[in-house]
mmCIF file of the N, C-alpha and C atoms, coordinates in Angstrom:
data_MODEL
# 
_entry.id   MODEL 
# 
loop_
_atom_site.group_PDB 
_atom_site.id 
_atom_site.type_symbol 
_atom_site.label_atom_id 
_atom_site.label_alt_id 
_atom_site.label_comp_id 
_atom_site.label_asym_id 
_atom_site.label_entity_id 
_atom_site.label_seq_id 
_atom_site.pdbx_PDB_ins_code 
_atom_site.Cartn_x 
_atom_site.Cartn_y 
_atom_site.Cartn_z 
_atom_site.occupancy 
_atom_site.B_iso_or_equiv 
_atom_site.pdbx_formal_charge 
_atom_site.auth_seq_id 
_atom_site.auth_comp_id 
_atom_site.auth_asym_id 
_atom_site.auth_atom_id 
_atom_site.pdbx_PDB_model_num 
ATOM 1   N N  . UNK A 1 1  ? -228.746 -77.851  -62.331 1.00 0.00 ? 1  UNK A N  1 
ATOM 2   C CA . UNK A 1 1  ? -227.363 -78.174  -62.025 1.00 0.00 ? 1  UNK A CA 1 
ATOM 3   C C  . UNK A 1 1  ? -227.087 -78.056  -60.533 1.00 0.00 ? 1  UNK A C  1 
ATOM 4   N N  . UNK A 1 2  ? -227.335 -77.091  -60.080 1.00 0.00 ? 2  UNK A N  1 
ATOM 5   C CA . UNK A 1 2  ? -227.565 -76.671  -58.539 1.00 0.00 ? 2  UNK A CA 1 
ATOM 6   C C  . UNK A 1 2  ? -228.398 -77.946  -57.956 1.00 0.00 ? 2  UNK A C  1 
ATOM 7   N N  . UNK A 1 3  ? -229.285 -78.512  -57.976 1.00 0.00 ? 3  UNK A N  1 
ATOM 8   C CA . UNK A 1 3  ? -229.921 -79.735  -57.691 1.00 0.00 ? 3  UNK A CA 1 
ATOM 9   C C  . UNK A 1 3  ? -228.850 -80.679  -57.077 1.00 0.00 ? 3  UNK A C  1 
ATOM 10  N N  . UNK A 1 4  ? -228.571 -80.909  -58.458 1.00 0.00 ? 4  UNK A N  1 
ATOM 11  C CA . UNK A 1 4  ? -227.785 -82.387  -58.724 1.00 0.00 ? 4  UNK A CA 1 
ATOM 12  C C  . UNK A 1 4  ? -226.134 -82.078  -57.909 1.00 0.00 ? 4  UNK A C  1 
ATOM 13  N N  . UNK A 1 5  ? -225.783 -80.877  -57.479 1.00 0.00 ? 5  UNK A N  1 
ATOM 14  C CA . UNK A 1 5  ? -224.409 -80.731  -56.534 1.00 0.00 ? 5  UNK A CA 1 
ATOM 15  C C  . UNK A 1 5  ? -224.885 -80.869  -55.697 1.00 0.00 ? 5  UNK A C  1 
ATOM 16  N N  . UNK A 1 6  ? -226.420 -80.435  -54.733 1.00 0.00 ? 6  UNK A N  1 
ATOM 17  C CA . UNK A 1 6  ? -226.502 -80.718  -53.509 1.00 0.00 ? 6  UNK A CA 1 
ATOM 18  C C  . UNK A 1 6  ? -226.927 -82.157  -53.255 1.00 0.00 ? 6  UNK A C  1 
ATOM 19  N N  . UNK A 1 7  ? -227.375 -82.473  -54.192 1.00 0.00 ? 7  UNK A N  1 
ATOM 20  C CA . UNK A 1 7  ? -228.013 -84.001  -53.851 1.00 0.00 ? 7  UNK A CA 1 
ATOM 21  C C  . UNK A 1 7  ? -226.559 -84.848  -54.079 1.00 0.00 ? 7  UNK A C  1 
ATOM 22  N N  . UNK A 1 8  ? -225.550 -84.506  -54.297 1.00 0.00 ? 8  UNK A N  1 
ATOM 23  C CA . UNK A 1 8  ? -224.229 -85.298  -54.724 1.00 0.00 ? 8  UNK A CA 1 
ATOM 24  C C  . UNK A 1 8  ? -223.604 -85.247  -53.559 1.00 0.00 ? 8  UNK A C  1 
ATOM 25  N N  . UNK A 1 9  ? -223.670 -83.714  -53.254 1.00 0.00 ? 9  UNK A N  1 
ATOM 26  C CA . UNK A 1 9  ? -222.858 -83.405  -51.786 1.00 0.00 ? 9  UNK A CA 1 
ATOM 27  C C  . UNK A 1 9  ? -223.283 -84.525  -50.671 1.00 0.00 ? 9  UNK A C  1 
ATOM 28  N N  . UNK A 1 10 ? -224.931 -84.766  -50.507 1.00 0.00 ? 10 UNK A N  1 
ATOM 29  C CA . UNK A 1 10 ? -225.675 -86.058  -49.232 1.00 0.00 ? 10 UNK A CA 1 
ATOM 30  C C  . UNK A 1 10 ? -225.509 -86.847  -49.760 1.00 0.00 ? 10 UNK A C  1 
ATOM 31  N N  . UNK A 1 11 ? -225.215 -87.596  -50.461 1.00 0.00 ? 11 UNK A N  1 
ATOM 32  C CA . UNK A 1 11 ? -224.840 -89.151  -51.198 1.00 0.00 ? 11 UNK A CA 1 
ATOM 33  C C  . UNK A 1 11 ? -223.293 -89.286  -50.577 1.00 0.00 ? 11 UNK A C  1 
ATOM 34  N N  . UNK A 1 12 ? -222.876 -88.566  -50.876 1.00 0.00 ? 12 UNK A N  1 
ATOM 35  C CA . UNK A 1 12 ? -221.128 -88.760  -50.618 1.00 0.00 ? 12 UNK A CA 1 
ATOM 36  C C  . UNK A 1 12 ? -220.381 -87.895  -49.245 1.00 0.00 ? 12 UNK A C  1 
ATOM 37  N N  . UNK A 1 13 ? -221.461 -87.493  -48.283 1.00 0.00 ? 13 UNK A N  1 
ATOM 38  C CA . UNK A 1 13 ? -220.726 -86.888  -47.459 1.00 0.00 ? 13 UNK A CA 1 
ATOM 39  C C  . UNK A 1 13 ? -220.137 -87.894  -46.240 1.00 0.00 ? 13 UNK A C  1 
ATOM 40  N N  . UNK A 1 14 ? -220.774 -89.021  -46.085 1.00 0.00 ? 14 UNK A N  1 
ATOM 41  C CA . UNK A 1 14 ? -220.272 -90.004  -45.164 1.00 0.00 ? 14 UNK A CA 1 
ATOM 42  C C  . UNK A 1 14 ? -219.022 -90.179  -45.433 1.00 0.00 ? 14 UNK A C  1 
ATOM 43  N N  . UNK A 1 15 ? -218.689 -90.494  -46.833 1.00 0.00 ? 15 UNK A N  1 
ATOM 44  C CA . UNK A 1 15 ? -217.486 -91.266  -47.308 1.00 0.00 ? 15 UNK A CA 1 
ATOM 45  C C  . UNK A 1 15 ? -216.377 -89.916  -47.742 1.00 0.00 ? 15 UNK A C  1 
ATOM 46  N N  . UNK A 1 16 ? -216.432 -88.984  -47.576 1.00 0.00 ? 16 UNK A N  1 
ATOM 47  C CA . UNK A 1 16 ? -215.921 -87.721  -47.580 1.00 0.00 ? 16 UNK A CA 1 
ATOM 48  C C  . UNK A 1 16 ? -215.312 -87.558  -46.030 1.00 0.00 ? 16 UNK A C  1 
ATOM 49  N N  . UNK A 1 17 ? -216.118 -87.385  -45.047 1.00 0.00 ? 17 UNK A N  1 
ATOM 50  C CA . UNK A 1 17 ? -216.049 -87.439  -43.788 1.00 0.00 ? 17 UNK A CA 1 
ATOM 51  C C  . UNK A 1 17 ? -215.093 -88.215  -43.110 1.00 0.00 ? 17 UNK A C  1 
ATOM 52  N N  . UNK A 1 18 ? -214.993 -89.529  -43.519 1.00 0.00 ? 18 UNK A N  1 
ATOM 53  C CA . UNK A 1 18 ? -214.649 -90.743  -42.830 1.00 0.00 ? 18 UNK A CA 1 
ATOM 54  C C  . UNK A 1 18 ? -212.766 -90.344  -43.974 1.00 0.00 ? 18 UNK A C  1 
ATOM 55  N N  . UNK A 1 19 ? -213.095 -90.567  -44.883 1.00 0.00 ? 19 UNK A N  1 
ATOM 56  C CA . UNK A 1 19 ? -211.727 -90.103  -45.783 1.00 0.00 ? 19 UNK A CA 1 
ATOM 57  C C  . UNK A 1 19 ? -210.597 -88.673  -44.718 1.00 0.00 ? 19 UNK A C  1 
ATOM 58  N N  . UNK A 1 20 ? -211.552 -87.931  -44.257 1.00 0.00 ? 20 UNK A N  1 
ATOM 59  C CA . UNK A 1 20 ? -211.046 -86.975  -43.710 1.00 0.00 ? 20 UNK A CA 1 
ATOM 60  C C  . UNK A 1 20 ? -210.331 -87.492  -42.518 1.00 0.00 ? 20 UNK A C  1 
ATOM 61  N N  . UNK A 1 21 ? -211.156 -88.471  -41.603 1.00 0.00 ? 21 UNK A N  1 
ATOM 62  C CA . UNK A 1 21 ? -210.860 -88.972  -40.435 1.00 0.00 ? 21 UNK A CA 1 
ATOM 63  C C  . UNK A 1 21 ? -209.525 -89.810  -40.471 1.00 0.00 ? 21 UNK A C  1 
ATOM 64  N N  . UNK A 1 22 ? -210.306 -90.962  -41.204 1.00 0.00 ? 22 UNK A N  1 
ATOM 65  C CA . UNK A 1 22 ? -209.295 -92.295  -40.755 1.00 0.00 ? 22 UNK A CA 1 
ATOM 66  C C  . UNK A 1 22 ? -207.727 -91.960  -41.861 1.00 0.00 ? 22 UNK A C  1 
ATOM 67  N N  . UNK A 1 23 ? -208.256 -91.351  -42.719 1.00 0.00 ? 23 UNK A N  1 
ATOM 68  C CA . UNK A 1 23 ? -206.563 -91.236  -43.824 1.00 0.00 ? 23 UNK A CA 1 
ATOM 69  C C  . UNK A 1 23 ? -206.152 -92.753  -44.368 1.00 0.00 ? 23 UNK A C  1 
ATOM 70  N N  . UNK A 1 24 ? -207.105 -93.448  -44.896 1.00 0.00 ? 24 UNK A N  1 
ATOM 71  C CA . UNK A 1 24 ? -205.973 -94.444  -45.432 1.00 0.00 ? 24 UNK A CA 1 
ATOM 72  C C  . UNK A 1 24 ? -206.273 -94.471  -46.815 1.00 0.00 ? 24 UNK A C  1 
ATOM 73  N N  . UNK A 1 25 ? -204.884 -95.086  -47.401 1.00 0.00 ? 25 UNK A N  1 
ATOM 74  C CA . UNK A 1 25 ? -205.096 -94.467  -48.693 1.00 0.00 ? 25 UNK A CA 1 
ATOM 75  C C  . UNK A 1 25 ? -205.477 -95.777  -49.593 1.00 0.00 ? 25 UNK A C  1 
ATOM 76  N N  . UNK A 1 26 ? -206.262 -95.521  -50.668 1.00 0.00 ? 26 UNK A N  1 
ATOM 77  C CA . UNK A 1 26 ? -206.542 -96.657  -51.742 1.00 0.00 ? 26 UNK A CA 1 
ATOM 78  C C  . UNK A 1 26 ? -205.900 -97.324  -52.136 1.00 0.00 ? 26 UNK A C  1 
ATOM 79  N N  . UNK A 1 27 ? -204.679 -97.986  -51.898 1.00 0.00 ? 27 UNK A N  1 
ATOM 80  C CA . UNK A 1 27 ? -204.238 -99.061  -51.773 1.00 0.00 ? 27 UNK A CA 1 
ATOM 81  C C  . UNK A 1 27 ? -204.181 -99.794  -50.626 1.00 0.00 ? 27 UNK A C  1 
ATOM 82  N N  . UNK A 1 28 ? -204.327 -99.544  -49.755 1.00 0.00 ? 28 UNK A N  1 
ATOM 83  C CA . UNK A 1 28 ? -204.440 -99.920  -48.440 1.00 0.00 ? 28 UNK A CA 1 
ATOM 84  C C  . UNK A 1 28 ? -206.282 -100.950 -48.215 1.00 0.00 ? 28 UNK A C  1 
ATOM 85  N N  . UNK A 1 29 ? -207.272 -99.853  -49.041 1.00 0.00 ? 29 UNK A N  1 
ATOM 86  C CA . UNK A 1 29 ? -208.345 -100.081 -48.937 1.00 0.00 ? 29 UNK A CA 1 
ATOM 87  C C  . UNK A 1 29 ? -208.055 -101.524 -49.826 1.00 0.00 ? 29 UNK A C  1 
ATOM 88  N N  . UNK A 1 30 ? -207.871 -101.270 -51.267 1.00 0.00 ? 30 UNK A N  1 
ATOM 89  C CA . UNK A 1 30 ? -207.973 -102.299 -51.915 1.00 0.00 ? 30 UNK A CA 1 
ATOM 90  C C  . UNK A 1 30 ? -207.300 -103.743 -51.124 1.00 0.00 ? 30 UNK A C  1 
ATOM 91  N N  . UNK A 1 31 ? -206.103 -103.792 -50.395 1.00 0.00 ? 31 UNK A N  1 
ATOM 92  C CA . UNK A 1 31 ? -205.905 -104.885 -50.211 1.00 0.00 ? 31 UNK A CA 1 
ATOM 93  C C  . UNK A 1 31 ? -206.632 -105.696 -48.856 1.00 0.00 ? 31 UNK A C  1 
ATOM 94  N N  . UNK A 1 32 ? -207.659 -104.505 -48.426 1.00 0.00 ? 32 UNK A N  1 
ATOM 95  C CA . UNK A 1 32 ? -208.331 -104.757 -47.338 1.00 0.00 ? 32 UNK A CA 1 
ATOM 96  C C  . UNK A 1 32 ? -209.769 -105.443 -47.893 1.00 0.00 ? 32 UNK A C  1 
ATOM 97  N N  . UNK A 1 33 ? -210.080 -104.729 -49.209 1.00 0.00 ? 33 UNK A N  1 
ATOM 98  C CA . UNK A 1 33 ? -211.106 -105.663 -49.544 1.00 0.00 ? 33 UNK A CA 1 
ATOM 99  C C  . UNK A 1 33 ? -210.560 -107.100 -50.411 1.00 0.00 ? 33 UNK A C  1 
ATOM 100 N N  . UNK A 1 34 ? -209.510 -107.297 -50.831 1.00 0.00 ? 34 UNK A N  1 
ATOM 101 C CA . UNK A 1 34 ? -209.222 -108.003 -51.596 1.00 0.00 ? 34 UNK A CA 1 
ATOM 102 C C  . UNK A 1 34 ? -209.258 -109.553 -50.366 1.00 0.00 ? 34 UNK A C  1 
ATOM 103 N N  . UNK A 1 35 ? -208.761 -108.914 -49.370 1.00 0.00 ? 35 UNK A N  1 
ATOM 104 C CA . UNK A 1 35 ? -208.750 -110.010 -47.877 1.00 0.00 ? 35 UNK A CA 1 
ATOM 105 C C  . UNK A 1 35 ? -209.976 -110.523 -48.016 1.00 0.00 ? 35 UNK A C  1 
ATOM 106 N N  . UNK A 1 36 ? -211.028 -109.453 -47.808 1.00 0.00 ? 36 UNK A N  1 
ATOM 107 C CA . UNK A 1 36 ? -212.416 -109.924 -47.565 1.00 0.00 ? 36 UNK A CA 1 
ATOM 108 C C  . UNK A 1 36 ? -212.575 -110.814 -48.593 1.00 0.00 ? 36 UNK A C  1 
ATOM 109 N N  . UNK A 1 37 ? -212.617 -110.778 -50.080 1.00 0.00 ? 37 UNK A N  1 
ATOM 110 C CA . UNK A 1 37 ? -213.130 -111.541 -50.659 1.00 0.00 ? 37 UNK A CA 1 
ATOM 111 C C  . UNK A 1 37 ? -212.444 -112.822 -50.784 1.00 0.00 ? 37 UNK A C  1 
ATOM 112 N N  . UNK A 1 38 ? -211.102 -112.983 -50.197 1.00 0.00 ? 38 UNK A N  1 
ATOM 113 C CA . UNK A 1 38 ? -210.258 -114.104 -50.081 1.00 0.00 ? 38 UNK A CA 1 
ATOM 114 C C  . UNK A 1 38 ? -211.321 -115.112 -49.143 1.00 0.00 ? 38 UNK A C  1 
ATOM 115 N N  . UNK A 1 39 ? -211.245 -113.913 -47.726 1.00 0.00 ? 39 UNK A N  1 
ATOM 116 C CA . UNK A 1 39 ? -212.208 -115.095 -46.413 1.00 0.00 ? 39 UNK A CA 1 
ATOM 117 C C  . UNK A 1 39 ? -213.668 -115.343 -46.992 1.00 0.00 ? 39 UNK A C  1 
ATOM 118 N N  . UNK A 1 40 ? -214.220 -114.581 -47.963 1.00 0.00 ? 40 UNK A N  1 
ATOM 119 C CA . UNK A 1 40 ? -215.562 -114.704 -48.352 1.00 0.00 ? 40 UNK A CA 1 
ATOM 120 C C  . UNK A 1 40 ? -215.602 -116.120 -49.133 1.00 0.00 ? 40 UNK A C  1 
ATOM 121 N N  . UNK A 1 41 ? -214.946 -116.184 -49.872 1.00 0.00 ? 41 UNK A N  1 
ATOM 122 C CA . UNK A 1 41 ? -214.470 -117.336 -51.053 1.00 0.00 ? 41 UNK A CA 1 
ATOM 123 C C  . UNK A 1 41 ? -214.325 -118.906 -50.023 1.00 0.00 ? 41 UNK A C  1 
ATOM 124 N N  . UNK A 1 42 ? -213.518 -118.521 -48.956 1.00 0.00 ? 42 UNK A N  1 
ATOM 125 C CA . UNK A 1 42 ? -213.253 -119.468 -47.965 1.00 0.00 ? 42 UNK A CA 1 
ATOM 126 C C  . UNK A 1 42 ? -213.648 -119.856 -47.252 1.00 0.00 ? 42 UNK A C  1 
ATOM 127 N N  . UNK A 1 43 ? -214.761 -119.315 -46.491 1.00 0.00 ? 43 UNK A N  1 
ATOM 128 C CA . UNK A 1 43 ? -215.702 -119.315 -46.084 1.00 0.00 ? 43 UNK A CA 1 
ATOM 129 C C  . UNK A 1 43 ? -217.381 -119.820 -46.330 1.00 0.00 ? 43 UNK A C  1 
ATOM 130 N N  . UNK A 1 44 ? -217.384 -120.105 -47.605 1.00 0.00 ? 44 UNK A N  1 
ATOM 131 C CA . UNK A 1 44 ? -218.271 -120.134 -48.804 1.00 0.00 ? 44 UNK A CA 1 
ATOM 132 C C  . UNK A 1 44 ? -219.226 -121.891 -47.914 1.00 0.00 ? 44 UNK A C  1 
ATOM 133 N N  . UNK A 1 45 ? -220.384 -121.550 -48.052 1.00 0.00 ? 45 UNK A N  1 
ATOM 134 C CA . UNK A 1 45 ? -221.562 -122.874 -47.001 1.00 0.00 ? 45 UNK A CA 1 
ATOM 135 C C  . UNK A 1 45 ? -220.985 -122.516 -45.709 1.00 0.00 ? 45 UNK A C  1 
ATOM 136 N N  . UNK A 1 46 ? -220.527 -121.808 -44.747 1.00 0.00 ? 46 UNK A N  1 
ATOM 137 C CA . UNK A 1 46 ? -220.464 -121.259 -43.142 1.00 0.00 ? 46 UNK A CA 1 
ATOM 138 C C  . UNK A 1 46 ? -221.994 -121.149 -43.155 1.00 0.00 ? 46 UNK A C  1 
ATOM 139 N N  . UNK A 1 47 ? -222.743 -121.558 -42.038 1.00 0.00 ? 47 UNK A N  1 
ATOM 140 C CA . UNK A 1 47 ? -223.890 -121.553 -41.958 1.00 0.00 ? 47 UNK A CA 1 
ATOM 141 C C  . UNK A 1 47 ? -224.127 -120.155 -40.713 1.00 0.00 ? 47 UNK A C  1 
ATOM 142 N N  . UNK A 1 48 ? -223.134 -120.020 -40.269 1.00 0.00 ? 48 UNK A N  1 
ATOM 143 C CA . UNK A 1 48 ? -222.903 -118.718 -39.148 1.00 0.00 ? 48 UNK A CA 1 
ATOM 144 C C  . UNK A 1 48 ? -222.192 -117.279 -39.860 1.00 0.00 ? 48 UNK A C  1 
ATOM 145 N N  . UNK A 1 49 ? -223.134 -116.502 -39.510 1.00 0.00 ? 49 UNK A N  1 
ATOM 146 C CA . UNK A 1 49 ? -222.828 -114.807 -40.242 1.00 0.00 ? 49 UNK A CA 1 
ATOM 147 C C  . UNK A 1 49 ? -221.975 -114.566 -39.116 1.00 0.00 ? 49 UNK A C  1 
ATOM 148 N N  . UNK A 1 50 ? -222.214 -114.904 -37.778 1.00 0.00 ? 50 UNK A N  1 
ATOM 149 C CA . UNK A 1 50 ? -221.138 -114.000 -36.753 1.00 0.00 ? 50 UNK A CA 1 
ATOM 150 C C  . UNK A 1 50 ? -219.889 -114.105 -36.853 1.00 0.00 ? 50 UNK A C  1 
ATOM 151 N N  . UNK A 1 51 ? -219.501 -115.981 -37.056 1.00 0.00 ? 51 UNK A N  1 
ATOM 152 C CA . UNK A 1 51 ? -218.320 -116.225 -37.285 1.00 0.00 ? 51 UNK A CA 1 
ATOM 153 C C  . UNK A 1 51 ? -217.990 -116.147 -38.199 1.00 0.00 ? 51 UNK A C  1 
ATOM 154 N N  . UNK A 1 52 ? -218.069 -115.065 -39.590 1.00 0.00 ? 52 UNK A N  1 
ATOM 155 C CA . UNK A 1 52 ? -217.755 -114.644 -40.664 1.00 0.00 ? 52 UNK A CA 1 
ATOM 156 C C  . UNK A 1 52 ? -217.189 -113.366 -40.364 1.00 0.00 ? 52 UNK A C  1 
ATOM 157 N N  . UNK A 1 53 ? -218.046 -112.856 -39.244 1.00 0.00 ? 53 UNK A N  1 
ATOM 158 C CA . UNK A 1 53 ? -217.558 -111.336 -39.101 1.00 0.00 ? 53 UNK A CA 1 
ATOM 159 C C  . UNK A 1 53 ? -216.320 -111.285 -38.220 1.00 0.00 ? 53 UNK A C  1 
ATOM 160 N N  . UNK A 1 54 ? -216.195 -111.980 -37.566 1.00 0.00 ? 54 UNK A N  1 
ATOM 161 C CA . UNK A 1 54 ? -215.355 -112.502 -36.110 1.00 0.00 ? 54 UNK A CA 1 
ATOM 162 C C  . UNK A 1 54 ? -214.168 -112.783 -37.243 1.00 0.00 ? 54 UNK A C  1 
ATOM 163 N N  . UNK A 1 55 ? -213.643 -113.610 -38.392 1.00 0.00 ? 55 UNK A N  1 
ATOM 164 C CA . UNK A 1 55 ? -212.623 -113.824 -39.137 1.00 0.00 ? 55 UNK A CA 1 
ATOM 165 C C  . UNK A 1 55 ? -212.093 -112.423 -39.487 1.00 0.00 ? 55 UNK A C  1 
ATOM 166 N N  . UNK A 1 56 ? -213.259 -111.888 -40.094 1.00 0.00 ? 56 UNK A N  1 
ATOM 167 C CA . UNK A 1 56 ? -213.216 -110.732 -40.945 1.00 0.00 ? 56 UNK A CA 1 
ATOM 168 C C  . UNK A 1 56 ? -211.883 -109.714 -39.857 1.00 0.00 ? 56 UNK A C  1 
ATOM 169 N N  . UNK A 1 57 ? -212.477 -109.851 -38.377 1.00 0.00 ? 57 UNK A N  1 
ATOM 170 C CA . UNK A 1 57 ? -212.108 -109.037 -37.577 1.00 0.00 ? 57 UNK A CA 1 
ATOM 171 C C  . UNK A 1 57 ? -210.629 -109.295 -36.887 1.00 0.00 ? 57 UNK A C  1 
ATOM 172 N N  . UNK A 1 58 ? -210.155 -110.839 -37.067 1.00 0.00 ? 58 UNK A N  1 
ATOM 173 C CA . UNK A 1 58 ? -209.183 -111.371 -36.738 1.00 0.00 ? 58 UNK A CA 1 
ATOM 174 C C  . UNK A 1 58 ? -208.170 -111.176 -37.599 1.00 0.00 ? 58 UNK A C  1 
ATOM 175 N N  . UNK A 1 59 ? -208.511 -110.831 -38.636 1.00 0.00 ? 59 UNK A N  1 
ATOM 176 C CA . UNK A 1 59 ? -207.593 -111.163 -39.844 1.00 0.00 ? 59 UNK A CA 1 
ATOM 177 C C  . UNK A 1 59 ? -207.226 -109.512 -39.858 1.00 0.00 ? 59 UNK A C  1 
ATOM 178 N N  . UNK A 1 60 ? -207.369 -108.630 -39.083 1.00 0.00 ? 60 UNK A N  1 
ATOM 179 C CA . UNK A 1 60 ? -207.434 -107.328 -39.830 1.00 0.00 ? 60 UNK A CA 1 
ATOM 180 C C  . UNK A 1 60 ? -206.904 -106.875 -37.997 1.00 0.00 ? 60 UNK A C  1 
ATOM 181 N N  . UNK A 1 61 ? -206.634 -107.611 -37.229 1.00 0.00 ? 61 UNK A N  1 
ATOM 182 C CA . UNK A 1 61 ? -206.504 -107.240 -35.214 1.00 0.00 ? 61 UNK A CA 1 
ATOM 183 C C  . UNK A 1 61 ? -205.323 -106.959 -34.792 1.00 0.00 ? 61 UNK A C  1 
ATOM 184 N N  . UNK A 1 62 ? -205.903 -105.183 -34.702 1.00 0.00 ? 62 UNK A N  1 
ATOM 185 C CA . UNK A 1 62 ? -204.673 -104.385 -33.791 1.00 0.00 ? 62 UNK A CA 1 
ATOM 186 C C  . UNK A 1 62 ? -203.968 -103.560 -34.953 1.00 0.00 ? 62 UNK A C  1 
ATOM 187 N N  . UNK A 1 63 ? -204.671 -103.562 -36.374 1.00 0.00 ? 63 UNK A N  1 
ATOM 188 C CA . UNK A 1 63 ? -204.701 -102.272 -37.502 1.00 0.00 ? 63 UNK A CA 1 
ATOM 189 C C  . UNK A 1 63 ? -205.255 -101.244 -37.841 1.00 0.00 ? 63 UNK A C  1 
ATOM 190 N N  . UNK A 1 64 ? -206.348 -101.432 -37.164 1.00 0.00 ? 64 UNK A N  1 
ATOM 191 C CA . UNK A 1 64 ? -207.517 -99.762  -37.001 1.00 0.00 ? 64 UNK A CA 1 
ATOM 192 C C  . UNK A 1 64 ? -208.141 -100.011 -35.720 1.00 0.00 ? 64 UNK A C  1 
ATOM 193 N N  . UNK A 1 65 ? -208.829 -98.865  -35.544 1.00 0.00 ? 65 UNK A N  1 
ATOM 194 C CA . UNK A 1 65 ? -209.807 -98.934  -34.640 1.00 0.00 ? 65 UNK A CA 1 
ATOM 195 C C  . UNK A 1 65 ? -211.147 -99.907  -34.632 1.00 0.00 ? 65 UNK A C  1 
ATOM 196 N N  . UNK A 1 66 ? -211.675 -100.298 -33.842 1.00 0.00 ? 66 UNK A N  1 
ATOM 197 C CA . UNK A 1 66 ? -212.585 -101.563 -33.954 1.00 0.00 ? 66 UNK A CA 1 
ATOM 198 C C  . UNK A 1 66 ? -213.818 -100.688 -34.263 1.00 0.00 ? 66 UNK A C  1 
ATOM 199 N N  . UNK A 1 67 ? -214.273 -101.790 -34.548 1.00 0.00 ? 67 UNK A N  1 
ATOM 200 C CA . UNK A 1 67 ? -215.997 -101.569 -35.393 1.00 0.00 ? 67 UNK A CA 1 
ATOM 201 C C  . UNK A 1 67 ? -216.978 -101.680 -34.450 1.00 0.00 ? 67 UNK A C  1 
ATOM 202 N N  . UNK A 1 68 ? -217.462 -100.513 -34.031 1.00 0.00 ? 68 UNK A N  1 
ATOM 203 C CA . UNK A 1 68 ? -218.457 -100.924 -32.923 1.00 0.00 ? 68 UNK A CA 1 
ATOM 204 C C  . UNK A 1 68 ? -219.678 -101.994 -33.610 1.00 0.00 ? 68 UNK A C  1 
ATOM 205 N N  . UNK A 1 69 ? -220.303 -102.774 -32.544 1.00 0.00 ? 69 UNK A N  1 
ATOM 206 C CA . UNK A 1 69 ? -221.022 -103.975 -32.907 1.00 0.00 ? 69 UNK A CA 1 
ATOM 207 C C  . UNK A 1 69 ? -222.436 -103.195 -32.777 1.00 0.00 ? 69 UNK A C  1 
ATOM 208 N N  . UNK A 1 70 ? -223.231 -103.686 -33.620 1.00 0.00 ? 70 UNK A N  1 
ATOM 209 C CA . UNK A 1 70 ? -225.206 -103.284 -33.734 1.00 0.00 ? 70 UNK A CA 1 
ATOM 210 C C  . UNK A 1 70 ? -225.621 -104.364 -32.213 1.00 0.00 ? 70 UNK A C  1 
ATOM 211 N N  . UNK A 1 71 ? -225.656 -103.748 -31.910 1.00 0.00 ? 71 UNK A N  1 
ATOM 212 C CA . UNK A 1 71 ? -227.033 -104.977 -30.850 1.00 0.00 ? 71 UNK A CA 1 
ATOM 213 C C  . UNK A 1 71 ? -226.636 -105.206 -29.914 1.00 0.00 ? 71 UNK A C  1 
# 
C-alpha cells in the first residue's frame, strides 16, 4: 500500500504543483480545452504544426502567462 502512495505521489506531483501555482479552476480548464478541440476540428488537413500552435496561442492572448517555446 505504501508503494502504490509513493508511486501516486510522482505521477501526480507536476499537476498538483502547477494547480498550486496557476489557480484556475475546472471550469475554466474545460472551456479552454473545449476551444482546443473547436480549432483542432477546424483546422483538420493544416499541413503546418506551428501554425496550429500559433492559433492555439492567439485564441487564448493576454489570459495567462505564455508558454515558453522548445527550441
Amino acid at each position: 500500500m505504501m508503494k502504490f502512495a509513493k508511486s501516486q505521489n510522482d505521477h501526480y506531483r507536476d499537476g498538483i504543483t502547477n494547480a498550486g501555482i496557476y489557480h484556475i479552476r475546472t471550469s475554466v480548464l474545460e472551456g479552454i480545452n473545449n476551444k482546443i478541440k473547436v480549432l483542432k476540428r477546424v483546422a483538420y488537413g493544416y499541413r503546418d504544426l506551428d501554425y496550429f500552435f500559433l492559433r492555439i496561442r492567439s485564441a487564448f492572448r493576454g489570459k495567462f502567462t505564455p508558454i515558453p517555446t522548445i527550441g
